[in-house]
MARTIZA-744457 format. One record per residue: x, y, z of N, C-alpha, C in turn; residue in one letter. Coordinates in steps of 0.1 Angstrom, whole numbers, plus 5000, padded with zeros to 4 digits. Layout:
XYZXYZXYZA/...
END
This chain:
504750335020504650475016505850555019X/506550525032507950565031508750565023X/509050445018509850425010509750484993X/508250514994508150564982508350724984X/508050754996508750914995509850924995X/510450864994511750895000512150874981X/511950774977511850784959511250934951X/510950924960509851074952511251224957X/511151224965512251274970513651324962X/514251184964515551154960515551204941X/514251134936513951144921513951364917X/512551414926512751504923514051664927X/514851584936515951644939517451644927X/517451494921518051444914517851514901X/516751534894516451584884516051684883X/515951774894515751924892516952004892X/518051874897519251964893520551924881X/519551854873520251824864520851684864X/520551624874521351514884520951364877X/521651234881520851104878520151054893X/518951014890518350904900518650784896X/519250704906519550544907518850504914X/518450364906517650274919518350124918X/518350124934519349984931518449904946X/518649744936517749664947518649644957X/518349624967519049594981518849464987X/519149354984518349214984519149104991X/520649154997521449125008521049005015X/519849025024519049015034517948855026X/518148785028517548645021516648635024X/516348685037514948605044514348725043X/514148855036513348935035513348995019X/514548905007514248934998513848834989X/512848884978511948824966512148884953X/512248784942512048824933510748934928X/509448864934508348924935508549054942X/508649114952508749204957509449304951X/510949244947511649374938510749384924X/510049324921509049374910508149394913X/507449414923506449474930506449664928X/507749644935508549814935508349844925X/509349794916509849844904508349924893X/507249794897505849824891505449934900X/505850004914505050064918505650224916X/506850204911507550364910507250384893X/507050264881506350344872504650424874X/504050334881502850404883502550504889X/503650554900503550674906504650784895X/505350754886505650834873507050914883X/507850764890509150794893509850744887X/510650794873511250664868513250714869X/513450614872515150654871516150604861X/517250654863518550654850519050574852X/519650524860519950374862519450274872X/519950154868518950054879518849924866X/517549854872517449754866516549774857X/516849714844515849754836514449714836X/513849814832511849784838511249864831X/510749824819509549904811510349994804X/510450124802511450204796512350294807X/512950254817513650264826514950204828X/516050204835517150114840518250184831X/519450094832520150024824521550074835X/522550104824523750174836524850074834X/526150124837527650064833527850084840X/527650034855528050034869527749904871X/527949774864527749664868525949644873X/525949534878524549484883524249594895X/522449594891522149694903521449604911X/521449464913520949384923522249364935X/522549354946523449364953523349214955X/522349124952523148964953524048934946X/524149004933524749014921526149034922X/526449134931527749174934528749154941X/528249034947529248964956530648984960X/531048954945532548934943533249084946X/531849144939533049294946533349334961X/531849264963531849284980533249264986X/533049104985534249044988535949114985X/535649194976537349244972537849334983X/536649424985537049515001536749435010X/535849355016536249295027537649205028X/538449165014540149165018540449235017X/540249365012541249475017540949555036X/539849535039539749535056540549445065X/540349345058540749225068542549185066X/542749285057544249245056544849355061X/544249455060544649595067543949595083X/544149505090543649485101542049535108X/541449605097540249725100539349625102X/539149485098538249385100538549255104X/537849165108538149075115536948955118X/537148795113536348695116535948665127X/534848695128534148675147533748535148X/533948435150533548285154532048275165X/531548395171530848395185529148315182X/529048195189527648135182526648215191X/525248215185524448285187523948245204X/524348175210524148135225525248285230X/526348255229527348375231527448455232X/527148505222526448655224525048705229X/523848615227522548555238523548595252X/524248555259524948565273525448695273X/526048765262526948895264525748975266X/524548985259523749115261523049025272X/522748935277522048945291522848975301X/524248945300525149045313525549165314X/525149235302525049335302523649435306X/522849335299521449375308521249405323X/522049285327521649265341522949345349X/524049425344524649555345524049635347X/522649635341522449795339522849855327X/523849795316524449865312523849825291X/523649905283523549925266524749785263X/524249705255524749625248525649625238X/527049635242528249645231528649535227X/529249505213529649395216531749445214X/531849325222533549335229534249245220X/535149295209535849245198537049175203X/537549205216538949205221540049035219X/538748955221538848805223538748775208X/537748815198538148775186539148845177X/539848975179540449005172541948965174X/541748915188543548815191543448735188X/542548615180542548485181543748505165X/544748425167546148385155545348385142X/546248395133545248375118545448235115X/546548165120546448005116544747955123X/544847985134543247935140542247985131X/542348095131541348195122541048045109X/542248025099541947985087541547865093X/542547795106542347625105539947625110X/539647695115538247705118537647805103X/538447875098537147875087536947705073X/538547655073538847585069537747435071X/537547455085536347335090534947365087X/534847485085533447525080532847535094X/533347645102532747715114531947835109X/531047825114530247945116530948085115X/530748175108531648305114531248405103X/531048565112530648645104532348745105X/531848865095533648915097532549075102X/533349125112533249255117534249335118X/534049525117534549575110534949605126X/536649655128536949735139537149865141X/535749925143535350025147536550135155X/536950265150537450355160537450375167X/538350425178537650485189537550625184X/536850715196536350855193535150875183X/535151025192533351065187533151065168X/531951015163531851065148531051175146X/531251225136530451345134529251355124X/528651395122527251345111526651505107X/527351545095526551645087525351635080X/524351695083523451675075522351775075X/522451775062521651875055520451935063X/519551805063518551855071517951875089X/518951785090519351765107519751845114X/521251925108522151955110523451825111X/524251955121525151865130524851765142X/525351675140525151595152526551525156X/527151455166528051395173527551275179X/528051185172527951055180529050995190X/529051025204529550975213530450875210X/532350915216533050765211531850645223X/532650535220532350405219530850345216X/530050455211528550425213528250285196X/529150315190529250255177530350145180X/529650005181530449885186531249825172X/531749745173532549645160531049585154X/530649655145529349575135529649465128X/529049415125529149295117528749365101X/529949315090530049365077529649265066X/529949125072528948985065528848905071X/527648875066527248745072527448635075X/527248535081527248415081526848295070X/525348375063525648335052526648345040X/527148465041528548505029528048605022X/526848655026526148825019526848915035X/527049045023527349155031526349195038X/526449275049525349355056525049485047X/523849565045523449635042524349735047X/524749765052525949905059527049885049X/527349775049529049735037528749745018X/527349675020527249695006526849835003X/525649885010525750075004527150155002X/527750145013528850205009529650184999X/530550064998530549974984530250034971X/528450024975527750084961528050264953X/527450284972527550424967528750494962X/530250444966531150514963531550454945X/530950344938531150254927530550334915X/528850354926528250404912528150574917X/529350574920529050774917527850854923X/527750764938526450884947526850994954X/526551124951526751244958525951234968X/524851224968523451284977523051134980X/522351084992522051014999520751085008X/519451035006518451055012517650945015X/517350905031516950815034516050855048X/515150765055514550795066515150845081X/514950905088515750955099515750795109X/515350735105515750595114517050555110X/517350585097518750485097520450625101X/519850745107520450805114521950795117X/521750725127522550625137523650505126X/522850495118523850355110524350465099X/524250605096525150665090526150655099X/526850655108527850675118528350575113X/528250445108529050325108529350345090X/528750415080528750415070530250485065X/530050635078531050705078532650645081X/532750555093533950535096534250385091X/533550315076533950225067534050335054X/533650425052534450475041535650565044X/535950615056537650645057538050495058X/537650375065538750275062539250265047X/538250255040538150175026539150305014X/538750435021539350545016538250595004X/537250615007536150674998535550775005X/535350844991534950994994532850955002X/532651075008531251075019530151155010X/529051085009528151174998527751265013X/526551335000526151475010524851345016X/524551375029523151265036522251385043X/520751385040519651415040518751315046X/518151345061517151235066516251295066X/515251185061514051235064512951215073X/511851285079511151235088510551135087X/509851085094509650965096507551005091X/506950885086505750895085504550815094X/504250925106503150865112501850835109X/501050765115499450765114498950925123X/497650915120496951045132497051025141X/497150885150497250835162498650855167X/499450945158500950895165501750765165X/501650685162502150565156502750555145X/503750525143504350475134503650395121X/503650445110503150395099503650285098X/503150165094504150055089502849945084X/503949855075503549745068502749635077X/502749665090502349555097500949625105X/500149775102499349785108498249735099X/498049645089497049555087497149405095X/498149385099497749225106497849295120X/498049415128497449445143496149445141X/495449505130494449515130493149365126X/493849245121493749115119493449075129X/494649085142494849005150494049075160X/494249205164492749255175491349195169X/491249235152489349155151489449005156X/490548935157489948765156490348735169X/491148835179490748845193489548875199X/488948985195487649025201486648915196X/486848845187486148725181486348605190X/487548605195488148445198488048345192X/488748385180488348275170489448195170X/489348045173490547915174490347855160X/489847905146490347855137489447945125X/489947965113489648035105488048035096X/487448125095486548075084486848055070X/485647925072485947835060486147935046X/487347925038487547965024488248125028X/488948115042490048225037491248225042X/491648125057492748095056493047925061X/493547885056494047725054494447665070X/494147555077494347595091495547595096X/496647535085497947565089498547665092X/497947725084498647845077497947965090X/496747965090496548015103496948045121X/496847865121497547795134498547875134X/499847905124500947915127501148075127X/499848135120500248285125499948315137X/498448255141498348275157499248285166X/499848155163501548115173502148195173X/502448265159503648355159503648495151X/503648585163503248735165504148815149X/505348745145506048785140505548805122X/504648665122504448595111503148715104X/503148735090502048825086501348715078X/500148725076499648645069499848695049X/499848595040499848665027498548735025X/499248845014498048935014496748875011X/496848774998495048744998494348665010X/495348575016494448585031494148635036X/494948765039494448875050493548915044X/493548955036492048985029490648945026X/490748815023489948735025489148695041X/490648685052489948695062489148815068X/490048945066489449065068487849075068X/487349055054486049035046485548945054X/485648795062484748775067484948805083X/485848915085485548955100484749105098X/484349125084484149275084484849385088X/486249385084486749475091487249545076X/487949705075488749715061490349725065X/490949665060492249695058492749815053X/493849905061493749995060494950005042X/494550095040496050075026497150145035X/498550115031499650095038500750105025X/500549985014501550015005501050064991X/501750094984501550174973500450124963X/500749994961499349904956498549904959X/498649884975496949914983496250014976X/497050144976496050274971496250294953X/496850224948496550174934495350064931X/495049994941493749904937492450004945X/492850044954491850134965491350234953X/492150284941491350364933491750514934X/492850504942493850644938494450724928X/494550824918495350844910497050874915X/497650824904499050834915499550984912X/499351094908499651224910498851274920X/498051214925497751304938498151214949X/498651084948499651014960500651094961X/501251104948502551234948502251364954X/501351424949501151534954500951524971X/500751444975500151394992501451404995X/501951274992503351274999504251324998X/504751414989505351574986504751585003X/503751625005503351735014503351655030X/503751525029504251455041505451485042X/506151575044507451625056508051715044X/507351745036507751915024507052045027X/507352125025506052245020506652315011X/506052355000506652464990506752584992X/505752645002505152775008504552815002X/504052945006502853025004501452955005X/501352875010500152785014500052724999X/500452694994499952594979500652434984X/499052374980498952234984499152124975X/498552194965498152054946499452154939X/500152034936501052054923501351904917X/501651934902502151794902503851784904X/504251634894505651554899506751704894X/505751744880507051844873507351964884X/506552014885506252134898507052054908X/507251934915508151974925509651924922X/509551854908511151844907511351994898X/510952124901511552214896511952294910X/511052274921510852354936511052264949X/511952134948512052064959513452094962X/513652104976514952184979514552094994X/515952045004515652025013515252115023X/515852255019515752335031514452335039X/513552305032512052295031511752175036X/512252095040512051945045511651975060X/511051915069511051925083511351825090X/511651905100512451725109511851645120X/510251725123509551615127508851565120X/507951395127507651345120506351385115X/505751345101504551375094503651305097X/502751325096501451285098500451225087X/500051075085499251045072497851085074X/497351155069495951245066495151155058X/494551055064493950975049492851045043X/491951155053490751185050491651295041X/492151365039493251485034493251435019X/494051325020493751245007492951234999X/492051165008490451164996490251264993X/490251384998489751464994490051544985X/491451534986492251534969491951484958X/491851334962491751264948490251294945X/489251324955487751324951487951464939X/488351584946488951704939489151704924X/490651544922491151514906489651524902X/489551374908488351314895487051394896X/486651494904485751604900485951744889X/487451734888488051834879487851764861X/487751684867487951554850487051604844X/487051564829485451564817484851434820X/483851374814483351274817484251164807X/484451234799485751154793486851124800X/487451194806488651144808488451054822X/487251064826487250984841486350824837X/486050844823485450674817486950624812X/487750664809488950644803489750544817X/489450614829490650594840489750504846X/488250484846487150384854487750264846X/487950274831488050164825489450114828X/490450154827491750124829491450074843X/490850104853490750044865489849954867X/488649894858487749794860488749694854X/489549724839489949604835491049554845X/491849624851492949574862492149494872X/491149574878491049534892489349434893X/488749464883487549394882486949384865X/487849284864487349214848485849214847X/485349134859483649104858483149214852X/483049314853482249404852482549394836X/483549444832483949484817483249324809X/483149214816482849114808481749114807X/480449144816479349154818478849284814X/479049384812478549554806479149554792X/478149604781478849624771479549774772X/479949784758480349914762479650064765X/478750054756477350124763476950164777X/476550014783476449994794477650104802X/478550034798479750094813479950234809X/479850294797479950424797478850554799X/477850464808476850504807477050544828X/477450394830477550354843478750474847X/480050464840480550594843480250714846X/479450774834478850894836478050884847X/477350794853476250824862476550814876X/478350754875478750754889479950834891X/480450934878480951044881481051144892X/480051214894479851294904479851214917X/479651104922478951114935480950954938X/481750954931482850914931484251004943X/484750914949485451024956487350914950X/486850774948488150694941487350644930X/488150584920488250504907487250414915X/487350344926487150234930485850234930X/484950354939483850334942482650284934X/482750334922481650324912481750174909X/482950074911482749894910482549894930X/482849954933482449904950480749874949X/480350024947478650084951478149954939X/478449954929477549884915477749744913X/478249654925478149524919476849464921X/475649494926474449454924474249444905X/474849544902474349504881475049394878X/476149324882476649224878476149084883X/475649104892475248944902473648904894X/473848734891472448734886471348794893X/470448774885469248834891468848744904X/468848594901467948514916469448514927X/470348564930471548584937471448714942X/470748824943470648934944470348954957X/471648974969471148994979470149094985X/469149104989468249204993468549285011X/468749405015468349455029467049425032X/466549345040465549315046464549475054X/465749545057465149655065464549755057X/465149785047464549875030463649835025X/463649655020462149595017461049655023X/460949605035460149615048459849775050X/460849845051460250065054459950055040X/460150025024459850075015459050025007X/458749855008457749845002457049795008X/456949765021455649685028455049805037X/455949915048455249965054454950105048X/456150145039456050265032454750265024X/454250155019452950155008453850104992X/455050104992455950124980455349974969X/455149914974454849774967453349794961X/452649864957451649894952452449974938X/452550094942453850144930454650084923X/455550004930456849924925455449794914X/454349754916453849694907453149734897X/452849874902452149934888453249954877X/454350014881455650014875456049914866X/455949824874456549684864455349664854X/454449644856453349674844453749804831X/453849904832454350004826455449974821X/456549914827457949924828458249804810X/456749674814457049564808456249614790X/455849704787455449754778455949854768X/457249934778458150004771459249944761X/458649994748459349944733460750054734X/461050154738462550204740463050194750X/464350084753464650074769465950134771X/465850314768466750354775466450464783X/467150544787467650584800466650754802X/465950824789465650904784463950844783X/463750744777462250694776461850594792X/462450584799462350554813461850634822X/463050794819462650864824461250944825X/460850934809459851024806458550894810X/458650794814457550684812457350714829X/458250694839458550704852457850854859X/458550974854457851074856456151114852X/455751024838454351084835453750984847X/454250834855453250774865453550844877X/454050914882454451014892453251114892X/453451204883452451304878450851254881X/450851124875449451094874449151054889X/449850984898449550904907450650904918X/451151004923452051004933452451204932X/450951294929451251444935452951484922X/453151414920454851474912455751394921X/455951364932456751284940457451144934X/458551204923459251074915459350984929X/459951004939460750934950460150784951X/458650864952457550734957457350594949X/457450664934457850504928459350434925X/460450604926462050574921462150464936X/462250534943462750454961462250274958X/460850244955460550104957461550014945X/461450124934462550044921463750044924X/464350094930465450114936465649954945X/465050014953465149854963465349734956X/464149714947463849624938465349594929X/465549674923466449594914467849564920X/468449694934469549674938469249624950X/468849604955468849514969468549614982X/468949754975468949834988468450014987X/468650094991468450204990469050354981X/470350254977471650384971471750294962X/471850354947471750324937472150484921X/472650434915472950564907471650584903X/471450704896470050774892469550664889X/467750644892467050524891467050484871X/467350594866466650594854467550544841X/469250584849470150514844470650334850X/470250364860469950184866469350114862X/467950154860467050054852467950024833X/468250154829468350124814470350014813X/471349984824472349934823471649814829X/470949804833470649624836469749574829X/469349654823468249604807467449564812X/465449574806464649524808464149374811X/465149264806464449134818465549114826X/466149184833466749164845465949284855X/466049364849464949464859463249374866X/462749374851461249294855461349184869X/462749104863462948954870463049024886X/464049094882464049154900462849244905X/462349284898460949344904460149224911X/459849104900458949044907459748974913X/460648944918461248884927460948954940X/461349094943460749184952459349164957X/458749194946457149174951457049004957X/457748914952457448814963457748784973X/458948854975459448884992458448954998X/458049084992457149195000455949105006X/455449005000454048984996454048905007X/455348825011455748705020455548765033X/455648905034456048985050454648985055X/454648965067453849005078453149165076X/452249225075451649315073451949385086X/453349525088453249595095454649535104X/455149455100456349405103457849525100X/458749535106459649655114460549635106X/461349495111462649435108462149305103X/463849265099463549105099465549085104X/465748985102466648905105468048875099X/467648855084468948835075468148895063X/469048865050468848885037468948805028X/467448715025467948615018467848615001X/469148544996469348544981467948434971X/467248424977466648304971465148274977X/464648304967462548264977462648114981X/
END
């Protein structure tokens, strides 16, 4: 979600002043880049309706005469300035194996003293050695030699700040593999493809200072830089991609679980997260395991709350309002509204706060504002993405029926396939609440009703939603004082397993009359099975 504000951001600052938004993959980093993932993104800034001017092409998006916008891609250029550093003495092959430097920050540790690293020994070694050891295929990254004296860091929304001389050591500019580091390629990029404005999270702060004193080496002009706050949870914590597997790893602690349940993570694959604190599990495991520890995974990335059932103009509109304000207390606008009124001045420089309940209550707001049309339009675009079953099993009738009747009591897209998958499960699979049976048709009296019903129910020649009603309310009238409840509550049970159910009248008519019957008398043979006067029971079983 950071990262997508910071897109939202950058996008409506860029275009409200006339400006281009570029998006360029950053993919340097091997062991944290995927093909999948840069199309992950790319899929997740059209759906939040951030699209940019150049970049990679994607959907009706991209393109651009600035060369490749993948930075694996660019290698060669990389490479052109790092010989112009290294011949102009500003950079230099460090040989130091990772034991070596392992020793320099523990004696510095045990100083007392912040971990620099000391160039002094690699930047005298001869260049004949230099070549005769890269020549052998030694290990070695090239680092830049850093200035002495203080840097200065303008910024927009910060201000000024001063970074203390020597606090910025000789960084490392590429790797050992032969990719640049992320500090060498932005700069690179940014001064290539023409960036004025640079906005990014107030963590990478500190590594503007190194950004600054490789573009006076290289001789390139300094965009304007804008940080932004950072985005916490309510707890104060730091938002991040890893508070679903803290939350993994506390449930299957308090569990003590030494190996996984069967059909959600593989025991390798487990074993080895256990072992290692670092390791996340893939998403459909986590998920899968989640579900049988009963826990919910919280959403975190942009997908999460595109399958969770969010509309993405009020993610935008949220996150706008995670470290923005327009003023005058106005909360809901959409993307156009703030790329006409987004200005940093307006930015704040502590950190924000994620409001999840804030949220829903937005999006419940959208889709209560909707017609019943336009929220069967957006149920469907979301059942066919996220839950085909349904659309394969409801005609169209059915689901637009099922729409309208879970309209109002909807706070995401999602809930109306969350609450309703009882209509899709056969009928003898239909889990039942033991505790609902039991208060509603054995001790309530409900199972006398719920039978006269299915007698009535099984002689109705129009099975919809209108002659239900009118069949339902005339046995009310006759035999329950006017009190629909007394027969809706036991049908209720009956056909969904439990006590919440959309209007009884539209329930009965989307699961059609011999799935209703079937589950009625299925109920009555559970009821009939209970103990007369019996409280609780124990589980919920699928099957007499």
């Amino acid at each position: 979600m950071g990262g997508a504000r910071t897109a939202l951001f950058g996008w409506a600052y860029a275009k409200g002043r006339g400006g281009r938004f570029i998006l360029r993959i950053e993919d340097t980093d091997q062991k944290r880049s995927s093909e999948s993932a840069s199309i992950g993104f790319l899929k997740d800034l059209c759906w939040l309706g951030i699209g940019w001017d150049e970049g990679p092409e994607f959907e009706s998006f991209g393109g651009g005469d600035r060369g490749s916008y993948f930075q694996s891609e660019r290698l060669d250029i990389y490479n052109t300035h790092l010989t112009r550093l290294i011949d102009a003495g500003q950079a230099y092959w460090a040989f130091d194996t990772p034991a070596e430097l392992d020793a320099q920050r523990q004696a510095a540790k045990a100083r007392g003293n912040p971990y620099r690293y000391e160039g002094t020994t690699a930047r005298n070694i001869a260049k004949e050695t230099v070549q005769q050891w890269l020549t052998e295929g030694r290990a070695a990254v090239i680092r830049f030699h850093t200035p002495t004296g203080p840097i200065v860091i303008e910024d927009e929304i910060l201000g000024s700040a001063t970074i203390p001389a020597g606090e910025v050591d000789d960084f490392v500019i590429r790797k050992a593999d032969g990719f640049p580091t992320y500090h060498f390629a932005v700069v690179v990029d940014d001064e290539l493809m023409g960036v004025t404005h640079v906005l990014r999270a107030q963590e990478h702060f500190n590594n503007t200072a190194k950004h600054m004193v490789l573009q006076d080496a290289l001789g390139f002009r300094r965009p304007i830089y804008g940080h932004l706050p950072l985005i916490f949870n309510p707890d104060g914590s730091k938002m991040s991609k890893r508070d679903k597997d803290k939350l993994l790893r506390k449930a299957s602690a308090d569990r003590k679980m030494e190996q996984a349940p069967a059909g959600t993570v593989d025991a390798a694959t487990f074993a080895a997260w256990r072992g290692d604190k670092t390791m996340q599990l893939p998403l459909a495991d986590a998920e899968r395991l989640a579900a049988s520890l009963g826990v919910s995974l919280p959403e975190i990335n942009v997908d999460d709350f595109r399958r969770s059932g969010y509309l993405p103009q009020v993610l935008c509109n949220f996150l706008a309002l995670n470290g923005w304000s327009p003023g005058n207390n106005l909360e809901k606008f959409d993307n156009e509204f703030l790329q006409r009124t987004f200005d940093l001045s307006r930015v704040v420089k502590t950190p924000a706060k994620f409001d999840r309940m804030k949220l829903l209550a937005f999006n419940c707001d959208a889709l209560q504002a909707m017609t019943a049309a336009e929220f069967t339009v957006l149920a469907r675009a979301h059942g066919l993405s996220e839950h085909p079953e349904f659309m394969t099993r409801l005609s169209e009738s059915q689901f637009v029926q099922l729409a309208s009747a879970s309209h109002e009591r909807s706070k995401t897209l999602e809930d109306m396939f969350k609450a309703n998958r009882f209509l899709i499960l056969p009928d003898a699979e239909l889990p039942y609440d033991m505790k609902s049976v039991l208060k509603v048709l054995v001790s309530g009296g409900g199972e006398a009703h719920l039978r006269a019903a299915r007698d009535l129910l099984a002689k109705l020649s129009n099975w919809d939603a209108h002659s239900i009603e009118q069949l339902l309310k005339g046995y009310a009238e006759a035999n329950t004082a006017g009190e629909l409840g007394k027969v809706a509550q036991p049908l209720r049970v009956a056909v969904s397993g439990g006590t919440v159910s959309p209007p009884i009248f539209d329930t009965l008519a989307i699961l059609g009359s011999s799935s209703v019957l079937a589950r009625i008398d299925r109920a009555l043979t559970m009821a009939a099975a209970q103990p007369r006067g019996t409280e609780a029971a124990t589980q919920s079983p699928r099957a007499e």
